[in-house]
N, C-alpha and C positions, 0 to 999 in steps of 0.2 A: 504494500500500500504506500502512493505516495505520499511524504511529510507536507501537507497544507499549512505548518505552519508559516505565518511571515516575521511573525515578533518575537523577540526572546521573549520568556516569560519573566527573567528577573535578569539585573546586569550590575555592575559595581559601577557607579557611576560619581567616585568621590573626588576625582578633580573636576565636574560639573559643580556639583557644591559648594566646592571649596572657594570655585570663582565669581558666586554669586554675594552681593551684598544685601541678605536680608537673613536677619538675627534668625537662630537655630530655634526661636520661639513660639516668632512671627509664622516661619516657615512650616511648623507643625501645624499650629493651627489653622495656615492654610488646606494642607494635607492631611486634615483631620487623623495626625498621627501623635504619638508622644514625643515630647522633647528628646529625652532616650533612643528614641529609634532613629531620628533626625541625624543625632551624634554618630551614631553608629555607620548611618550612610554616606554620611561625611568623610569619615576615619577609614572607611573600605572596611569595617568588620561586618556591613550586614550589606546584602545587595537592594537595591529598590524592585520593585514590582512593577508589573509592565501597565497596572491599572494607578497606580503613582506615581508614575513617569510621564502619562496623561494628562490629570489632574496637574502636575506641577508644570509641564510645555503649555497650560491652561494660565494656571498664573503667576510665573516667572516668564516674564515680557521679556528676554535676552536671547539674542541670536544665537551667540558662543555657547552657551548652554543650550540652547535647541541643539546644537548641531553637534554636540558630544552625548549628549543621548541618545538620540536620534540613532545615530553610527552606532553605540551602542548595543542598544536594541532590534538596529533591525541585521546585526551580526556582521556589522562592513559594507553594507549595500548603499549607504549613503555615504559621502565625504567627511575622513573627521577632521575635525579644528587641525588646524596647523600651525602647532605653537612650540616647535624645536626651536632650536639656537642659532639655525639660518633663514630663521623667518623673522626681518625686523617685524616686532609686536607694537611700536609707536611709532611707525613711518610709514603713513598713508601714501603718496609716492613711492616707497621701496617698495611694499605689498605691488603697487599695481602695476611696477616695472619688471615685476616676479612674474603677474600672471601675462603681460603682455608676451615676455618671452618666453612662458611654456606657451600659451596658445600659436607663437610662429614657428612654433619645433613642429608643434601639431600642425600645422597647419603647412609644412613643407613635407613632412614625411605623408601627411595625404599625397600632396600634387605629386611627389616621384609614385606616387603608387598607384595611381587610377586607373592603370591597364590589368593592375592585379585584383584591386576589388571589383571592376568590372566581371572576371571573370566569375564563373559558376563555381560555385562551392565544393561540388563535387570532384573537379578535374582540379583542384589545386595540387600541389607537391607538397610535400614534409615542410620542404624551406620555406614554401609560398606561404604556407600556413605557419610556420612561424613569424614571418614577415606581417603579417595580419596581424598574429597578437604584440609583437610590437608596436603596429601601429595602436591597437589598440591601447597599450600601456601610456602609449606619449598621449593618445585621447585620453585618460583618463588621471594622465599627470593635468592635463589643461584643464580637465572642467574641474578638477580639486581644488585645485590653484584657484580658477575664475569662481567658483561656491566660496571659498574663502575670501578673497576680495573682496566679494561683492557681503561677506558677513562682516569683515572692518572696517569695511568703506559705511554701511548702513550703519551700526553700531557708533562710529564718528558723529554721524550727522542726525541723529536720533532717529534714525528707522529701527526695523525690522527685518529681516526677509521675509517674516509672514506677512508684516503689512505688504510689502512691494510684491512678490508675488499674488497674496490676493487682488490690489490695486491690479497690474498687470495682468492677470488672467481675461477680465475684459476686451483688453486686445488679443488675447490669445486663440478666446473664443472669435472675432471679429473676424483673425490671419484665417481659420478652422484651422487651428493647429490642436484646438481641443474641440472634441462632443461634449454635449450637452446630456 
């Protein structure tokens, strides 16, 4: 039988936590949990629950934390924060000189390869299909890169991503790049 699930059910999510500013008190009684258990998810001794992880992307209004739960939870399927030691973290310019030049890596190893993803799936070669997942890899250096950007950049200027992708989905629908 195949695994339908999509969410993890529980995940440690204690540097989420730890980078939000709202007292470990507040934050309970947002999440109708104990202060105790707050501490704990904080600390990494207890995990959160994928029905309090909800609740909290409900009312913790922060990008950076959406977007380390999120990853989280949905087992890597989404981009996590990117907050190593070669990612300036207060240089709004450096971040977007970051994602400009992953998207032109992406965006060259596309154009040398258009005869290759052209082709059929089936007739590819060992190599051909390594070269795909390359290419794929530098895609999904770029859209990490460019999800994060666009979470320091909105975080700067007091967005969201959930505000601006909701905002934006009206055109999305408009382009039909989405059903209804």
């Amino acid at each position: 039988m195949m695994n339908t699930q999509v969410l993890e059910q529980s995940a440690y999510v204690a540097d989420a936590l730890k980078m939000i500013d709202i007292p470990q008190k507040a934050l309970a009684a947002d999440l109708n949990m104990s202060r105790s258990q707050v501490g704990h998810m904080t600390t990494g001794r207890r995990s959160m629950s994928v029905d309090v992880a909800e609740k909290s992307m409900q009312v913790i209004n922060d990008s950076e934390y959406t977007t380390i739960v999120a990853n989280a939870f949905t087992g890597g399927a989404t981009p996590p924060l990117f907050n190593g030691i070669n990612i300036e973290q207060n240089n709004r310019l450096a971040f977007v000189i970051n994602v400009l030049n992953e998207r032109q890596e992406a965006t060259t190893i596309l154009k040398e390869n258009l005869a290759l993803l052209a082709k059929p799936v089936e007739v590819l070669t060992l190599e051909e299909k390594q070269t795909i997942k390359e290419i794929l890899l530098e895609w999904a250096d770029s859209n990490a890169m460019s999800y994060n950007g666009l979470v320091k950049l909105a975080s700067s200027y007091g967005y969201t991503v959930k505000q601006l992708f909701r905002e934006r989905s009206k055109y999305w629908f408009s382009m039909k790049w989405l059903r209804k």
